[in-house]
mmCIF file of the N, C-alpha and C atoms, coordinates in Angstrom:
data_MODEL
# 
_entry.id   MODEL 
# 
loop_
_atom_site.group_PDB 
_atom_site.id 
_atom_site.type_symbol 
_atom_site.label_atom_id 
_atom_site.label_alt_id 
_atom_site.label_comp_id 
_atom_site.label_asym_id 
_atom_site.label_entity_id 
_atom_site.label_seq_id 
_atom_site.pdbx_PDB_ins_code 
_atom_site.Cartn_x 
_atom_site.Cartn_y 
_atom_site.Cartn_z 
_atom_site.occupancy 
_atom_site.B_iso_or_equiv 
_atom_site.pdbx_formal_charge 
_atom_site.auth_seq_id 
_atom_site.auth_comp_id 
_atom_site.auth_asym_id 
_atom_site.auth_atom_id 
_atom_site.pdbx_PDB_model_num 
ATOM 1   N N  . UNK A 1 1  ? -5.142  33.371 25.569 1.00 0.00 ? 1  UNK A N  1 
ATOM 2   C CA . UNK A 1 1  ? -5.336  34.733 26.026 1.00 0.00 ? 1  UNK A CA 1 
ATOM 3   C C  . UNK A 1 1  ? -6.404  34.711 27.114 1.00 0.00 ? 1  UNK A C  1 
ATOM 4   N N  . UNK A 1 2  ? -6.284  35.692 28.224 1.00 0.00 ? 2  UNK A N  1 
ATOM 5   C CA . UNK A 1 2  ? -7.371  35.601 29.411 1.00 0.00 ? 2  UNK A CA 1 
ATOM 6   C C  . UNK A 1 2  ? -7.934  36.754 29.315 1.00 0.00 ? 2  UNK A C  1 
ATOM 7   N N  . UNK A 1 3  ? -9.168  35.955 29.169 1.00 0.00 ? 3  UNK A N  1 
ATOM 8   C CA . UNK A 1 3  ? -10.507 37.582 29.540 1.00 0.00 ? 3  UNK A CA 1 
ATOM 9   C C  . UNK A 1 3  ? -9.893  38.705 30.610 1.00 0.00 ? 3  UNK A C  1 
ATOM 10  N N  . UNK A 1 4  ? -10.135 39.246 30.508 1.00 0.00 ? 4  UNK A N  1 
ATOM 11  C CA . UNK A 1 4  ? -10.529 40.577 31.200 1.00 0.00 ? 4  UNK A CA 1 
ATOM 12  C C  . UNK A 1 4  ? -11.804 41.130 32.249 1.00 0.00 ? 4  UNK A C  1 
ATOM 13  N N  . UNK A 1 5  ? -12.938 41.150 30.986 1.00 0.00 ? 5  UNK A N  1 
ATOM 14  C CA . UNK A 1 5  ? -14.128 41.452 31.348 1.00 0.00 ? 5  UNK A CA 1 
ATOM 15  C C  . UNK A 1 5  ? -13.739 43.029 31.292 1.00 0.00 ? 5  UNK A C  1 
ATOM 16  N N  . UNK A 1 6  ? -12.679 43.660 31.162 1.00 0.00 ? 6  UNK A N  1 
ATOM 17  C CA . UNK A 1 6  ? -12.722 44.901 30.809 1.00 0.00 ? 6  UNK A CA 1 
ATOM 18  C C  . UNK A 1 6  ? -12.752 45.522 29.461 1.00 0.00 ? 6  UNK A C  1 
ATOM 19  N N  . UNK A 1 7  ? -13.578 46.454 28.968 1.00 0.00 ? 7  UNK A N  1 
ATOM 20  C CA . UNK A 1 7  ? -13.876 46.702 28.015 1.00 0.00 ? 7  UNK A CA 1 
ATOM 21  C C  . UNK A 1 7  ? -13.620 48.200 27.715 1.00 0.00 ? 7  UNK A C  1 
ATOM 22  N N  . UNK A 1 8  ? -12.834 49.192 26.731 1.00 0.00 ? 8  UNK A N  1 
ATOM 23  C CA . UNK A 1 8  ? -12.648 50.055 26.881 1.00 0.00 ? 8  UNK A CA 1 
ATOM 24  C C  . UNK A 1 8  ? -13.174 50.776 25.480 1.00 0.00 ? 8  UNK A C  1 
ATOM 25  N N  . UNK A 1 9  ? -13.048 52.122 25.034 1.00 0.00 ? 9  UNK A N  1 
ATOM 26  C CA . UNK A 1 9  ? -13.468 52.332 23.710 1.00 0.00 ? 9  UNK A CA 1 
ATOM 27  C C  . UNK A 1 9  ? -12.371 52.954 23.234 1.00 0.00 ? 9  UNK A C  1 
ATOM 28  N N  . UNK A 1 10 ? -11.946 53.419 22.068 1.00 0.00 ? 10 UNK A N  1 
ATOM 29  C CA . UNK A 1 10 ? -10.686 54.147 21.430 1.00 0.00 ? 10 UNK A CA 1 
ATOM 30  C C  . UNK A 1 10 ? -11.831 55.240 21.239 1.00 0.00 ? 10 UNK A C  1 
ATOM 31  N N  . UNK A 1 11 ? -10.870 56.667 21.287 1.00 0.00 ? 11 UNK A N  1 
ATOM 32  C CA . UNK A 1 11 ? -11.379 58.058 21.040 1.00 0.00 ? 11 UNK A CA 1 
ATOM 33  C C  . UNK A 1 11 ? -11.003 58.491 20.158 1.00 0.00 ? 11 UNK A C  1 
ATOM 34  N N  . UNK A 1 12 ? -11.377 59.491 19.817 1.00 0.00 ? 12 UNK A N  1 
ATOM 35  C CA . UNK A 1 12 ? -11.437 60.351 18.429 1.00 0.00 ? 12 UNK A CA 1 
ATOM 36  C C  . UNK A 1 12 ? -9.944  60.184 17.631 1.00 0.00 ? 12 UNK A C  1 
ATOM 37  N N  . UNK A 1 13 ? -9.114  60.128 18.381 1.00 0.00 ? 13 UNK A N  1 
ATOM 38  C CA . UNK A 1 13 ? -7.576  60.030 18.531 1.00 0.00 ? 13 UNK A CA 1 
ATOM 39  C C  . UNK A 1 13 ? -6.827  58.841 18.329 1.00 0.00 ? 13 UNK A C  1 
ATOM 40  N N  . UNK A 1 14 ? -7.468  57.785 18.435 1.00 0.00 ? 14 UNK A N  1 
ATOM 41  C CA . UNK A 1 14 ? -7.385  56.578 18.520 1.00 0.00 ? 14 UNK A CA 1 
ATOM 42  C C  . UNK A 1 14 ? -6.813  55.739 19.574 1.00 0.00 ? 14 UNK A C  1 
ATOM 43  N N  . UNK A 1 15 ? -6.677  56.389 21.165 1.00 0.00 ? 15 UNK A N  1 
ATOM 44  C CA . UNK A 1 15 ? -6.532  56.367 22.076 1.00 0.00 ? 15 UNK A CA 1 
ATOM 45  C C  . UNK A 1 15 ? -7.214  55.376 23.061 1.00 0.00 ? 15 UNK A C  1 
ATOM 46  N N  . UNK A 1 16 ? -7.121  54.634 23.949 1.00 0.00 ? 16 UNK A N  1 
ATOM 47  C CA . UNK A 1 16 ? -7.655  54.375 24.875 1.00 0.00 ? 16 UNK A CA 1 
ATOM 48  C C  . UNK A 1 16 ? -7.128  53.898 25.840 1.00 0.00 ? 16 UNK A C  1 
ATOM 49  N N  . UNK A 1 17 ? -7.206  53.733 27.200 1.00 0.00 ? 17 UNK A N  1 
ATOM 50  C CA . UNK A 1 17 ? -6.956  53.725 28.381 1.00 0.00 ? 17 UNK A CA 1 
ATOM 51  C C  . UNK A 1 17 ? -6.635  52.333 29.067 1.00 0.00 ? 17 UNK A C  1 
ATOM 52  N N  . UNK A 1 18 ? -5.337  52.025 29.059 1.00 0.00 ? 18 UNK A N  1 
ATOM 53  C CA . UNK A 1 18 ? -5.220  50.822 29.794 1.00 0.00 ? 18 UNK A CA 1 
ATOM 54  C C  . UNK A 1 18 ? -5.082  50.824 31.354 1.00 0.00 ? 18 UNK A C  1 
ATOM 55  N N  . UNK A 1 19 ? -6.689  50.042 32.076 1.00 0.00 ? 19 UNK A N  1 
ATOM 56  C CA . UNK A 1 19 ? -7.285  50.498 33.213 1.00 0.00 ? 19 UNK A CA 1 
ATOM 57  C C  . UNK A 1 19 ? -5.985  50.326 34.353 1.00 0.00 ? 19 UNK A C  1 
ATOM 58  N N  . UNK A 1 20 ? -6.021  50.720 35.093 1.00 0.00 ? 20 UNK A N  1 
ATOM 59  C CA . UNK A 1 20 ? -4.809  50.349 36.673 1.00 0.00 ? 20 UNK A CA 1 
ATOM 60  C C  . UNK A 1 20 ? -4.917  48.957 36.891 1.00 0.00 ? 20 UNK A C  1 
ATOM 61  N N  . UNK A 1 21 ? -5.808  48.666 37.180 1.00 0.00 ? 21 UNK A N  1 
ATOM 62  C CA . UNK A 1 21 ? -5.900  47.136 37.284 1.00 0.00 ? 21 UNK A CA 1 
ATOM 63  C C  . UNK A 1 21 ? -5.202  46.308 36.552 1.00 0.00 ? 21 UNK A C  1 
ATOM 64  N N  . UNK A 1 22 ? -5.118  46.575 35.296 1.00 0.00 ? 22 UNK A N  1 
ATOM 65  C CA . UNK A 1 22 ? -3.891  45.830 34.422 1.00 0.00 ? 22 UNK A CA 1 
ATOM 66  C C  . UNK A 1 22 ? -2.978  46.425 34.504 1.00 0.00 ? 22 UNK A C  1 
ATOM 67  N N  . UNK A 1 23 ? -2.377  47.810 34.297 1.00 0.00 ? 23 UNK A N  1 
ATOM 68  C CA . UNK A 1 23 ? -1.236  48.085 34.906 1.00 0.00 ? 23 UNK A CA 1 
ATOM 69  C C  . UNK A 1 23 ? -0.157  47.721 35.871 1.00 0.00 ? 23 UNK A C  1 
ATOM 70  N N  . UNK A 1 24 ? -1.171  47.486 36.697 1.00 0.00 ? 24 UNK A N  1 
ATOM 71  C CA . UNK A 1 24 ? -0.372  46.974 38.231 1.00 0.00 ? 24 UNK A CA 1 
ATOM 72  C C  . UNK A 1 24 ? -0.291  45.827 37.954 1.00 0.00 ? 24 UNK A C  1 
ATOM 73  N N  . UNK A 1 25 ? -0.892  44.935 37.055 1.00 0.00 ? 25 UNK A N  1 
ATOM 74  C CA . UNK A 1 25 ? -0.672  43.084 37.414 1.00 0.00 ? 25 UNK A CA 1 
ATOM 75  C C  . UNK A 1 25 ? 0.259   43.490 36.198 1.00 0.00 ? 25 UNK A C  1 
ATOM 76  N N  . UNK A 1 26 ? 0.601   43.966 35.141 1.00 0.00 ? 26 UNK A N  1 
ATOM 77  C CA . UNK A 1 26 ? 1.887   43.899 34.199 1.00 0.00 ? 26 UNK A CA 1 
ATOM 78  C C  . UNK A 1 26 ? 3.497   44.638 34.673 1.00 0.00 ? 26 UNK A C  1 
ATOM 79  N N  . UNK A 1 27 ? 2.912   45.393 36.075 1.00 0.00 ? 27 UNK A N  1 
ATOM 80  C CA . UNK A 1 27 ? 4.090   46.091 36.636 1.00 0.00 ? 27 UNK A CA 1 
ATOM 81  C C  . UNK A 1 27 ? 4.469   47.237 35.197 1.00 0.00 ? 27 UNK A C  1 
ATOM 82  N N  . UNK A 1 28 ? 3.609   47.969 34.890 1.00 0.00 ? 28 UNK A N  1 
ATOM 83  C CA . UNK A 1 28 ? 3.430   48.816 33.879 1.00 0.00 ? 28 UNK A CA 1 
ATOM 84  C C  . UNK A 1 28 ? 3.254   50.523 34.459 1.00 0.00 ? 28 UNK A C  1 
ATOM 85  N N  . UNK A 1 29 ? 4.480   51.318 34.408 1.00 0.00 ? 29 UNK A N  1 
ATOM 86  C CA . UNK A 1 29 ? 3.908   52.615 35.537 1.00 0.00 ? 29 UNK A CA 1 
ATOM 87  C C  . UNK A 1 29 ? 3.934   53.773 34.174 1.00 0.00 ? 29 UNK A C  1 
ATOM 88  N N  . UNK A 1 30 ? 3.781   54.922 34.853 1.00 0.00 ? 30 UNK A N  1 
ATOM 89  C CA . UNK A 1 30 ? 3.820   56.101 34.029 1.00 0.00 ? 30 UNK A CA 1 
ATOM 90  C C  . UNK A 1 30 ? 5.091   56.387 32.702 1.00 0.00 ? 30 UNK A C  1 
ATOM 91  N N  . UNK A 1 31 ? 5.183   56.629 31.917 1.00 0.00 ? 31 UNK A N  1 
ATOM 92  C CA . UNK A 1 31 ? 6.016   56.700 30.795 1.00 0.00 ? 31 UNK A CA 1 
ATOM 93  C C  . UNK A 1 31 ? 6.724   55.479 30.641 1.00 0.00 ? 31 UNK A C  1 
ATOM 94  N N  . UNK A 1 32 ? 6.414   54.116 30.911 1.00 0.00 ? 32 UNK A N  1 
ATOM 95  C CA . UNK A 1 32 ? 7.028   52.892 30.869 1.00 0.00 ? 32 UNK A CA 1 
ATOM 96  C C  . UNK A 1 32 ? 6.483   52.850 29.123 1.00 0.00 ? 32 UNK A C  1 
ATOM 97  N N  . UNK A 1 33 ? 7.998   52.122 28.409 1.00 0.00 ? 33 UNK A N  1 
ATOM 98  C CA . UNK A 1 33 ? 7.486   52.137 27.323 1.00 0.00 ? 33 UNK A CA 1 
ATOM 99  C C  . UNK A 1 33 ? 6.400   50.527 27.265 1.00 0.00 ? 33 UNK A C  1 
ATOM 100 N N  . UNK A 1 34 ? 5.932   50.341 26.021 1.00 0.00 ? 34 UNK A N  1 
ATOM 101 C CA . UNK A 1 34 ? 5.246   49.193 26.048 1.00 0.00 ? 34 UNK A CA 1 
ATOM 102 C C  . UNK A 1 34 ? 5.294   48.876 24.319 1.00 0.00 ? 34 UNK A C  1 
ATOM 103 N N  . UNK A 1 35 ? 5.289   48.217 23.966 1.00 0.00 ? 35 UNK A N  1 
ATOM 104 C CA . UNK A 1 35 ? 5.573   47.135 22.712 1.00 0.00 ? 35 UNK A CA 1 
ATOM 105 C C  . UNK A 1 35 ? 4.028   46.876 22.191 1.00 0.00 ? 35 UNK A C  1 
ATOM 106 N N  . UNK A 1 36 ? 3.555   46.941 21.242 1.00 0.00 ? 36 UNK A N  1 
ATOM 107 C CA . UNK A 1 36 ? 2.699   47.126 20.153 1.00 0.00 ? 36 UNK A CA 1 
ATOM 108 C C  . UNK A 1 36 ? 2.699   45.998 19.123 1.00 0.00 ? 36 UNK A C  1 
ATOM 109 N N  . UNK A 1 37 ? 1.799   45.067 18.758 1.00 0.00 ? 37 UNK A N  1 
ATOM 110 C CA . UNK A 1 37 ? 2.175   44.074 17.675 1.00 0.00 ? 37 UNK A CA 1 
ATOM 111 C C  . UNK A 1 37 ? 1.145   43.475 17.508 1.00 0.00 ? 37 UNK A C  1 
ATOM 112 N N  . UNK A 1 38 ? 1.001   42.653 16.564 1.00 0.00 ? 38 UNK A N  1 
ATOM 113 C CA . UNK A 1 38 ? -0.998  42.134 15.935 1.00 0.00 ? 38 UNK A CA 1 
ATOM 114 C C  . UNK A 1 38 ? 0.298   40.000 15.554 1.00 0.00 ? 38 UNK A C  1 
ATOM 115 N N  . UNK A 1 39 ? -0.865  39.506 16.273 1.00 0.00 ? 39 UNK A N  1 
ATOM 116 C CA . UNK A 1 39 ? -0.328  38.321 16.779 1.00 0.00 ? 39 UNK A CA 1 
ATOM 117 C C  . UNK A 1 39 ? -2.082  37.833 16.051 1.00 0.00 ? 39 UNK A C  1 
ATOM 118 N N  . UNK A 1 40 ? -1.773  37.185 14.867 1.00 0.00 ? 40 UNK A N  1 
ATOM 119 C CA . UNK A 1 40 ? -3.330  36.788 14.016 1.00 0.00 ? 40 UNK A CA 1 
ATOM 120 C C  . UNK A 1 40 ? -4.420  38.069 14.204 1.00 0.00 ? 40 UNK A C  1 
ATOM 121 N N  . UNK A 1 41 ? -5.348  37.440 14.667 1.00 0.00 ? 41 UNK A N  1 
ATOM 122 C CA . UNK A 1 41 ? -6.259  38.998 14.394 1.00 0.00 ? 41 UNK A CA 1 
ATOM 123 C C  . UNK A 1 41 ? -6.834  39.788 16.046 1.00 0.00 ? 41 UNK A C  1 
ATOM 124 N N  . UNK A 1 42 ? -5.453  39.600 16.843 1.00 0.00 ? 42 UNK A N  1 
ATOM 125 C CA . UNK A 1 42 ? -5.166  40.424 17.733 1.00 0.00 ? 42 UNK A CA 1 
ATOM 126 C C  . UNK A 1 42 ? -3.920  41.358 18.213 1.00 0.00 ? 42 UNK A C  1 
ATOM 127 N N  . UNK A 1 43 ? -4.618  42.085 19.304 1.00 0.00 ? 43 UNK A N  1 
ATOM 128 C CA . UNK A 1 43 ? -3.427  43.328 19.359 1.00 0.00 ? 43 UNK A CA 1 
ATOM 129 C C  . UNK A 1 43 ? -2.719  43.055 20.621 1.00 0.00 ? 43 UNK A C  1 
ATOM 130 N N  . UNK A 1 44 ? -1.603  43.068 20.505 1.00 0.00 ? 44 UNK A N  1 
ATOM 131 C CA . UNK A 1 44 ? -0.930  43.134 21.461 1.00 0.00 ? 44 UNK A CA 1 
ATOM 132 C C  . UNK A 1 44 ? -0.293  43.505 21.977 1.00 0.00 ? 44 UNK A C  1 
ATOM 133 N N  . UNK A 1 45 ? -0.778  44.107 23.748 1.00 0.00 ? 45 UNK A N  1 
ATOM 134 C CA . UNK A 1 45 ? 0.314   45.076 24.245 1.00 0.00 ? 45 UNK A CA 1 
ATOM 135 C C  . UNK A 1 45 ? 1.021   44.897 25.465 1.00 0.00 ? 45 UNK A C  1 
ATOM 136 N N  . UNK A 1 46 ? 1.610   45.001 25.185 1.00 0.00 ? 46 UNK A N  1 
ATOM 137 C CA . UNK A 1 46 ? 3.036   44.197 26.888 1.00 0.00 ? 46 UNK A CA 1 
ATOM 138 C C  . UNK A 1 46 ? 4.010   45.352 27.384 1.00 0.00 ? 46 UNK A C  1 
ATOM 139 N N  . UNK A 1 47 ? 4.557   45.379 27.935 1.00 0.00 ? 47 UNK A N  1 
ATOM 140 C CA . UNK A 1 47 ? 5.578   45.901 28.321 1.00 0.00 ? 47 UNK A CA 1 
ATOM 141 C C  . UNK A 1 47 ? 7.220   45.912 27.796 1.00 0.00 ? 47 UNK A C  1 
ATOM 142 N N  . UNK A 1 48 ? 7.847   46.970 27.248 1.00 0.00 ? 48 UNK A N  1 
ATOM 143 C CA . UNK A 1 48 ? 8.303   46.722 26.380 1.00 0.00 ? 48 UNK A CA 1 
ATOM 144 C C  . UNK A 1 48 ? 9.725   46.362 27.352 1.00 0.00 ? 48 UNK A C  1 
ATOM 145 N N  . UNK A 1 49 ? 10.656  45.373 27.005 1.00 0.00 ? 49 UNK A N  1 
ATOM 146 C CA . UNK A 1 49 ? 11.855  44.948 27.343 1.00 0.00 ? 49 UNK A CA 1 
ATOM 147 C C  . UNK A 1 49 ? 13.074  44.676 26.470 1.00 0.00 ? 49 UNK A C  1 
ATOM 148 N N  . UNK A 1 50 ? 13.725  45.637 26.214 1.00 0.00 ? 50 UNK A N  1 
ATOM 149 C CA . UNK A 1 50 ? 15.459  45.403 25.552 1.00 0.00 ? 50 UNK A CA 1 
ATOM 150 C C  . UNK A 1 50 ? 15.822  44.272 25.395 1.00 0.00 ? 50 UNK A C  1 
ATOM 151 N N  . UNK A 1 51 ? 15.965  44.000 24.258 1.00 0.00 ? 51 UNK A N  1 
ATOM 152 C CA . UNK A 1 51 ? 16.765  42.394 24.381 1.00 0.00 ? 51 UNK A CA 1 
ATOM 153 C C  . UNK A 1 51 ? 17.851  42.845 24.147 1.00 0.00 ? 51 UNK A C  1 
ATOM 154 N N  . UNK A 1 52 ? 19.226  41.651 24.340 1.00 0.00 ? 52 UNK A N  1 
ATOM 155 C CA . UNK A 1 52 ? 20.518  41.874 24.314 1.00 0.00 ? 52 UNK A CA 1 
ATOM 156 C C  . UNK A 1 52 ? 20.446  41.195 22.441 1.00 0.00 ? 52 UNK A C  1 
ATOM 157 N N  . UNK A 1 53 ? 21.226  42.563 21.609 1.00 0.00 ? 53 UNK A N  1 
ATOM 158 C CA . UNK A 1 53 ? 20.855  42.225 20.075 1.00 0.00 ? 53 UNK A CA 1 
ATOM 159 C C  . UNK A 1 53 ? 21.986  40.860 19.120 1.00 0.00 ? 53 UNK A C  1 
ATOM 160 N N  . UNK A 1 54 ? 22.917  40.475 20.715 1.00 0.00 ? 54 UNK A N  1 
ATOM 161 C CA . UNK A 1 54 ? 23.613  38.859 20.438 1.00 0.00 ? 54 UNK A CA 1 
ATOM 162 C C  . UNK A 1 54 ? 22.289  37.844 20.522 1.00 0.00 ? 54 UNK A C  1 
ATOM 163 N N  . UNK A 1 55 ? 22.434  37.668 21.679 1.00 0.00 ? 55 UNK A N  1 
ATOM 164 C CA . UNK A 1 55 ? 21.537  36.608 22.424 1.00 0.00 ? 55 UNK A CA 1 
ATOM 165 C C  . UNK A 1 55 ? 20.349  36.539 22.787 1.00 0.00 ? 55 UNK A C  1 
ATOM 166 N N  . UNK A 1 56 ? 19.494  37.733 22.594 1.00 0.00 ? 56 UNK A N  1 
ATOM 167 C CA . UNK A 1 56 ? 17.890  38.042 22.959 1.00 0.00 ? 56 UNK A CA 1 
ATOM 168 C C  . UNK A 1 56 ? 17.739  38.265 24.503 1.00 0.00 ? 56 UNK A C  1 
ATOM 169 N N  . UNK A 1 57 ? 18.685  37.701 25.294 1.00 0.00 ? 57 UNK A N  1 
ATOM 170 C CA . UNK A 1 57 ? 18.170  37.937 26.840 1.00 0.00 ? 57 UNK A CA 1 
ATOM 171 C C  . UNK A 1 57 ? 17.550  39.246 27.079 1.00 0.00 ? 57 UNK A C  1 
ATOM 172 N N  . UNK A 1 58 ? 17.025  39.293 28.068 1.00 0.00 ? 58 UNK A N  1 
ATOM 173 C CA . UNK A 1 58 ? 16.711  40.640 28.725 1.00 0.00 ? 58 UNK A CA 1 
ATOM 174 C C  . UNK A 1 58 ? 17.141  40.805 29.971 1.00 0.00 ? 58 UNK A C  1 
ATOM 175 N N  . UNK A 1 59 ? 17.819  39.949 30.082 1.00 0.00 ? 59 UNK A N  1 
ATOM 176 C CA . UNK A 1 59 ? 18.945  39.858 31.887 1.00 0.00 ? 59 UNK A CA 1 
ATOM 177 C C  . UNK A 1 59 ? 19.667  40.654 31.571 1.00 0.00 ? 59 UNK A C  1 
ATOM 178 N N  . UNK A 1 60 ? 20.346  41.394 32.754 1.00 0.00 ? 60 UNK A N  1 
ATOM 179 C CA . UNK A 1 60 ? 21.934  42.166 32.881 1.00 0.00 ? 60 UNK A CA 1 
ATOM 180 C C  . UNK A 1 60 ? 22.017  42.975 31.572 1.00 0.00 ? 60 UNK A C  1 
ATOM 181 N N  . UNK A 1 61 ? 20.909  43.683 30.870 1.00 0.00 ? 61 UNK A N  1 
ATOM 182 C CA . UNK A 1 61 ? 21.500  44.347 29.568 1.00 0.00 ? 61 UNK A CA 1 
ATOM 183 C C  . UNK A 1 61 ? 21.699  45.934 30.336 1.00 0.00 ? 61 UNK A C  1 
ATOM 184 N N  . UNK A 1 62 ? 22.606  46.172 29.273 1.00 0.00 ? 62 UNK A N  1 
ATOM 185 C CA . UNK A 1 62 ? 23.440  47.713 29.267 1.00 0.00 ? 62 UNK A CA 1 
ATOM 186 C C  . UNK A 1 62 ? 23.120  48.454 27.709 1.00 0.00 ? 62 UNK A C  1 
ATOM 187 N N  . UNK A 1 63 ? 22.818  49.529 27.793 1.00 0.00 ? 63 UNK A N  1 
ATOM 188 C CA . UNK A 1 63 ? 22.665  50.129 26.631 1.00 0.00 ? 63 UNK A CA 1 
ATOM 189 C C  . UNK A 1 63 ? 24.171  51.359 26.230 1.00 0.00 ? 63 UNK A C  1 
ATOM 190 N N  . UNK A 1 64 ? 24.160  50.515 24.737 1.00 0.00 ? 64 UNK A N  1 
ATOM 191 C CA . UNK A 1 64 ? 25.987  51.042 24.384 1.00 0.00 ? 64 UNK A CA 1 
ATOM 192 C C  . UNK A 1 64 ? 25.561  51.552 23.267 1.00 0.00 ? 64 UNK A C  1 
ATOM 193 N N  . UNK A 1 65 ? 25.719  52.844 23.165 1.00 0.00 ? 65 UNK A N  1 
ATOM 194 C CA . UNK A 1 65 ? 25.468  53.346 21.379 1.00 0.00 ? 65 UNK A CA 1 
ATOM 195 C C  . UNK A 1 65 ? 24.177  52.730 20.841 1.00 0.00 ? 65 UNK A C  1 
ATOM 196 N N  . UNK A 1 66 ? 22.989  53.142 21.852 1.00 0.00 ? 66 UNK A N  1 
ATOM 197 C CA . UNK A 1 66 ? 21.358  53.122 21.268 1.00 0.00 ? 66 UNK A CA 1 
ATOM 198 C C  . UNK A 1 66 ? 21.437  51.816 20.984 1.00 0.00 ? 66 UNK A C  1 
ATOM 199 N N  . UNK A 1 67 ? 22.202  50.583 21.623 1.00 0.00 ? 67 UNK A N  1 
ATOM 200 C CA . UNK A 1 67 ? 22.007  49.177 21.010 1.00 0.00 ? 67 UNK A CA 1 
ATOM 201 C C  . UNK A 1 67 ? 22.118  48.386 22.564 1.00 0.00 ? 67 UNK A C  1 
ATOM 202 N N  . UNK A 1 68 ? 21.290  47.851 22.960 1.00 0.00 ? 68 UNK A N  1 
ATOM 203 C CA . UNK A 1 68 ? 21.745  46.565 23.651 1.00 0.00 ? 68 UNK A CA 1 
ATOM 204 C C  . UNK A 1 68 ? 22.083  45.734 24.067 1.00 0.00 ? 68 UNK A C  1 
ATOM 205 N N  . UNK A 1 69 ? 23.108  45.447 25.146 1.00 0.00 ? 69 UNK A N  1 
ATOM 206 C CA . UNK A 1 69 ? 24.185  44.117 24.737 1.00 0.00 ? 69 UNK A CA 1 
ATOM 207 C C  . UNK A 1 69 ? 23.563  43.960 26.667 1.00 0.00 ? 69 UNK A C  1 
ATOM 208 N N  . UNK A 1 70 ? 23.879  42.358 26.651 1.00 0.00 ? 70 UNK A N  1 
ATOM 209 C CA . UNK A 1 70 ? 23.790  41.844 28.020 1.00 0.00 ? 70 UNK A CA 1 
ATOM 210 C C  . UNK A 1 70 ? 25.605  41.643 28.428 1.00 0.00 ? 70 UNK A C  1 
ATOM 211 N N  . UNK A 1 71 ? 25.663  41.434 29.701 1.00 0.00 ? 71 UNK A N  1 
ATOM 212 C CA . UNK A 1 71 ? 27.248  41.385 30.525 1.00 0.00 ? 71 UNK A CA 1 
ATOM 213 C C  . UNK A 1 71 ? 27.931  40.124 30.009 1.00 0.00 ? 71 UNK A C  1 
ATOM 214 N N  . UNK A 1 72 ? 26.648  39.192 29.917 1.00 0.00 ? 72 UNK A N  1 
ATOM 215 C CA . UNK A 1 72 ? 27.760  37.767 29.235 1.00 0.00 ? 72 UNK A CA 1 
ATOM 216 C C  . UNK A 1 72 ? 27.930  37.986 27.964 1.00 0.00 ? 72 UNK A C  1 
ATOM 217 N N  . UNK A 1 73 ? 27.317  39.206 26.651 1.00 0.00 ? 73 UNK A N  1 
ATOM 218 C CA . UNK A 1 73 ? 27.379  38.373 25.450 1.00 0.00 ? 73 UNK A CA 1 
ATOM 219 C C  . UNK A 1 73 ? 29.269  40.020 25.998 1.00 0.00 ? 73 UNK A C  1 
ATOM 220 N N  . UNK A 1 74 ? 28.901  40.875 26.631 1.00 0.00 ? 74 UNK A N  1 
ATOM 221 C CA . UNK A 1 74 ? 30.251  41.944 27.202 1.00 0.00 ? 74 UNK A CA 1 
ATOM 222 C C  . UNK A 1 74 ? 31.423  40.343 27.226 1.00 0.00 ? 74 UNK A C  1 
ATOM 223 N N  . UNK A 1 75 ? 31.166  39.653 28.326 1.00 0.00 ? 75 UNK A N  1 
ATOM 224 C CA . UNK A 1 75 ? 32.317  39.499 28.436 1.00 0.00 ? 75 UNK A CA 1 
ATOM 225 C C  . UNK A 1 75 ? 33.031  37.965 27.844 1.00 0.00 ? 75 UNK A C  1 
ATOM 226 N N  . UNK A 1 76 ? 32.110  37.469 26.738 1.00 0.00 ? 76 UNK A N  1 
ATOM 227 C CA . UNK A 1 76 ? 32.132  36.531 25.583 1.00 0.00 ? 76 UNK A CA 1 
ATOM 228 C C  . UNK A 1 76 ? 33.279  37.268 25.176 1.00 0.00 ? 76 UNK A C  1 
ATOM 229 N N  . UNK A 1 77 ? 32.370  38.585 24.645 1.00 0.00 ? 77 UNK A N  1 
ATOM 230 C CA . UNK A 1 77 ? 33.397  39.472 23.311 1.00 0.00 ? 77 UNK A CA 1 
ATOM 231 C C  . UNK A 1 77 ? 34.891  39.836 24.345 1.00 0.00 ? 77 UNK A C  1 
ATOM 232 N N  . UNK A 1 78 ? 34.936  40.099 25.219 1.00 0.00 ? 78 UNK A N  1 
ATOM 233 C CA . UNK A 1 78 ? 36.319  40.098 26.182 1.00 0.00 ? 78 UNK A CA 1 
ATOM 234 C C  . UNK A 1 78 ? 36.933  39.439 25.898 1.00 0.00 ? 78 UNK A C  1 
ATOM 235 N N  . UNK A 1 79 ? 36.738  38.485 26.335 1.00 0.00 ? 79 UNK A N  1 
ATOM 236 C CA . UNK A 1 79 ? 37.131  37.077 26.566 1.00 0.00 ? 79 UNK A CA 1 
ATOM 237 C C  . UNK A 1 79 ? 38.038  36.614 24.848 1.00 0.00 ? 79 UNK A C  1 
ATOM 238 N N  . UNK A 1 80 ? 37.739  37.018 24.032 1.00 0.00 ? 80 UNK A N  1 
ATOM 239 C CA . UNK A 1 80 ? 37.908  36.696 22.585 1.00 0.00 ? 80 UNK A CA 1 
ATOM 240 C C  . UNK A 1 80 ? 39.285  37.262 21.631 1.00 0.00 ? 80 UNK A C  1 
ATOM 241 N N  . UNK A 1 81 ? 39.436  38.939 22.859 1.00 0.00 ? 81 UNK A N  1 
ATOM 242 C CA . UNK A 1 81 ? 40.799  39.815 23.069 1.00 0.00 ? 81 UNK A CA 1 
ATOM 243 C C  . UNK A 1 81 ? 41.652  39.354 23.260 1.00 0.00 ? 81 UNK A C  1 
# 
């Protein structure tokens, strides 16, 4: 994991502010969702990305009925017709 040197506080709310500066180096903008998870006795927050729920990619996915599929695992299952 790489320092920062930025230091922020959580508010009453349990809120706090992830500065622009990291934003912009995660390519992270306004209502972008982001992914949440404790990795040993840290927190971790990334940017959240769809996996395809065959194959895990996050290439070429399409969202079909609130589920995720990428074009190759599409045209695997084609292909199988």
């Amino acid at each position: 994991m790489k320092a920062t040197g930025i230091v922020r506080k959580v508010d009453e709310l349990g809120r706090m502010v992830i500065p622009i500066e990291l934003r912009k180096t995660m390519n992270i903008d306004k209502n972008d969702p982001v992914e949440i998870y404790v990795e040993g006795d840290s927190v971790i927050i990334k940017k959240y990305e769809p996996l395809c729920i065959f194959c895990g990619s996050s290439e070429n996915t399409l969202e079909y009925n609130d589920r995720t599929i990428c074009r190759n695992c599409i045209k695997e299952i084609n292909s199988q017709n």
